[in-house]
C-alpha positions, 0 to 999 in steps of 0.5 A, spaced: 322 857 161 315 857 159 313 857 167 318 862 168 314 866 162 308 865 165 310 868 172 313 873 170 306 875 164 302 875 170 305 880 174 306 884 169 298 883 168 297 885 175 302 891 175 298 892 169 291 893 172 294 896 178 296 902 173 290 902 168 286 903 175 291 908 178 290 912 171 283 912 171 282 913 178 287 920 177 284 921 171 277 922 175 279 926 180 282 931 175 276 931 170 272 936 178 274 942 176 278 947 181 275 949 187 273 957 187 277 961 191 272 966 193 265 962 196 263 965 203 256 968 202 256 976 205 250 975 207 251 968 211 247 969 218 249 964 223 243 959 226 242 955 231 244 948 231 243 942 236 248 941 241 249 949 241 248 953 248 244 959 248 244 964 254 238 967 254 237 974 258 230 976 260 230 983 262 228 986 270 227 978 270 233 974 273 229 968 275 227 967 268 235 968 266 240 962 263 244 958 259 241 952 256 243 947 250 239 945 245 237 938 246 238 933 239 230 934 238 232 942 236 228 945 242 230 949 248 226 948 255 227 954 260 222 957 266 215 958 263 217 955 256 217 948 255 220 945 247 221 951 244 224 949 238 230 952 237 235 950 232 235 953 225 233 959 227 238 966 229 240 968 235 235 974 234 229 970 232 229 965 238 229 971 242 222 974 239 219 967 238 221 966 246 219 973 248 212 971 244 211 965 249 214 969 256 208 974 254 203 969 256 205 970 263 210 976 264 208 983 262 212 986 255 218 983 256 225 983 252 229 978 251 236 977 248 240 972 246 247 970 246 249 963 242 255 960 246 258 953 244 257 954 236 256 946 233 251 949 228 245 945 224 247 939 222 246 941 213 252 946 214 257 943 219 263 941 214 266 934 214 273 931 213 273 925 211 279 920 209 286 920 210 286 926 214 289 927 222 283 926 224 277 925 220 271 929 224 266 934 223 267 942 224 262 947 224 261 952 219 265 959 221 264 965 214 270 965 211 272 959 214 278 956 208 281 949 207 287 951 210 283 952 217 280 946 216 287 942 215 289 945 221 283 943 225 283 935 223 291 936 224 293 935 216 294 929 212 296 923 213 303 919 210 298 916 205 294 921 202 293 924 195 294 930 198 293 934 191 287 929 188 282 931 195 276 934 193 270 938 196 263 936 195 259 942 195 252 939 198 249 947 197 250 946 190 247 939 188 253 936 191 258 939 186 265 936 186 271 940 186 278 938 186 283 941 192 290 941 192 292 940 199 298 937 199 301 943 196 298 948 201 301 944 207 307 941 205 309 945 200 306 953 201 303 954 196 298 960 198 294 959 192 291 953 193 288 955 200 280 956 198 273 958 202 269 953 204 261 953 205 256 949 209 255 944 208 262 942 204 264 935 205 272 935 204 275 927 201 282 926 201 283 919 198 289 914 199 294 914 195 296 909 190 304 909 192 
């Protein structure tokens, strides 16, 4: 009997620890406050980003007209421009920095510039990390909301805790917020859907059972 109650004593010890440690687990994921609906900025201008491709027009110029990505380093090199560097700026911008550099050789000239490709700075991509499809990085799109991204990483899986995911908002010190994502995509729930900002690190845990 005694080996009996032994036995059964220390599963009941485990079973324990494993409840006490879901408890608290649970307990801090719902301490984060609920993200915000609304957190787009009006005012967000995109920038450029590493990896994106820009085609820059030189006007009455042909030959020095092309499509060029943005190296790893952040810069361009197009005819008579070598290593400019590109990433963090806007489109409008690059393009006076580059008409700056074109003048030391042709006589005023006007550029324009057009971004394809749109990966974005690496500070504002957003990243998915845990029990999603497919955990990945997105670039940052205004008025992207939680729902895009979830689409984009093909929803979670069989063993997330979908309603414990947060949102870390690196533009806001690393702010925490929680997200209840099984709601949105299994159960419809439109009032979950939320904006998301650069930067914002979405985690959606494993669930406990």
């Amino acid at each position: 009997m005694s080996g009996k109650f032994s036995i059964v004593s220390a599963g009941f010890r485990r079973f324990l620890a494993l409840a006490l440690v879901s408890g608290l687990l649970g307990g801090c994921a719902s301490s984060f406050p609920p993200a915000p609906m609304s957190a787009a900025d009006d005012d967000y201008s995109y920038v450029i980003g590493a990896g994106d491709n820009v085609n820059i027009v030189v006007w009455r110029n042909p030959e020095l007209s092309m499509s060029v990505p943005v190296r790893p380093d952040g810069k361009i090199t197009t005819p008579l421009v070598e290593d400019l560097p590109a990433m963090g700026k806007d489109a409008t911008t690059l393009a006076r920095d580059i008409e700056k550099e074109l003048a030391k050789f042709i006589r005023e000239p006007v550029v324009t510039v057009i971004v394809t490709g749109f990966v974005g700075p690496y500070s504002e991509q957003i990243r998915v990390v845990g029990e999603a499809g497919k955990p990945q990085i997105l670039a940052y799109k205004q008025k992207m909301t939680l729902l895009d991204v979830m689409i984009a990483v093909g929803g979670i899986t069989e063993f997330a805790d979908g309603n414990g995911a947060t949102i870390l908002r690196t533009g806001e010190g690393n702010k925490q917020y929680s997200v209840r994502i099984k709601d949105l995509i299994k159960n419809g729930d439109v009032s979950a859907n939320v904006e998301m900002r650069p930067g914002d690190v979405l985690i959606i845990p494993q669930s406990w059972f």
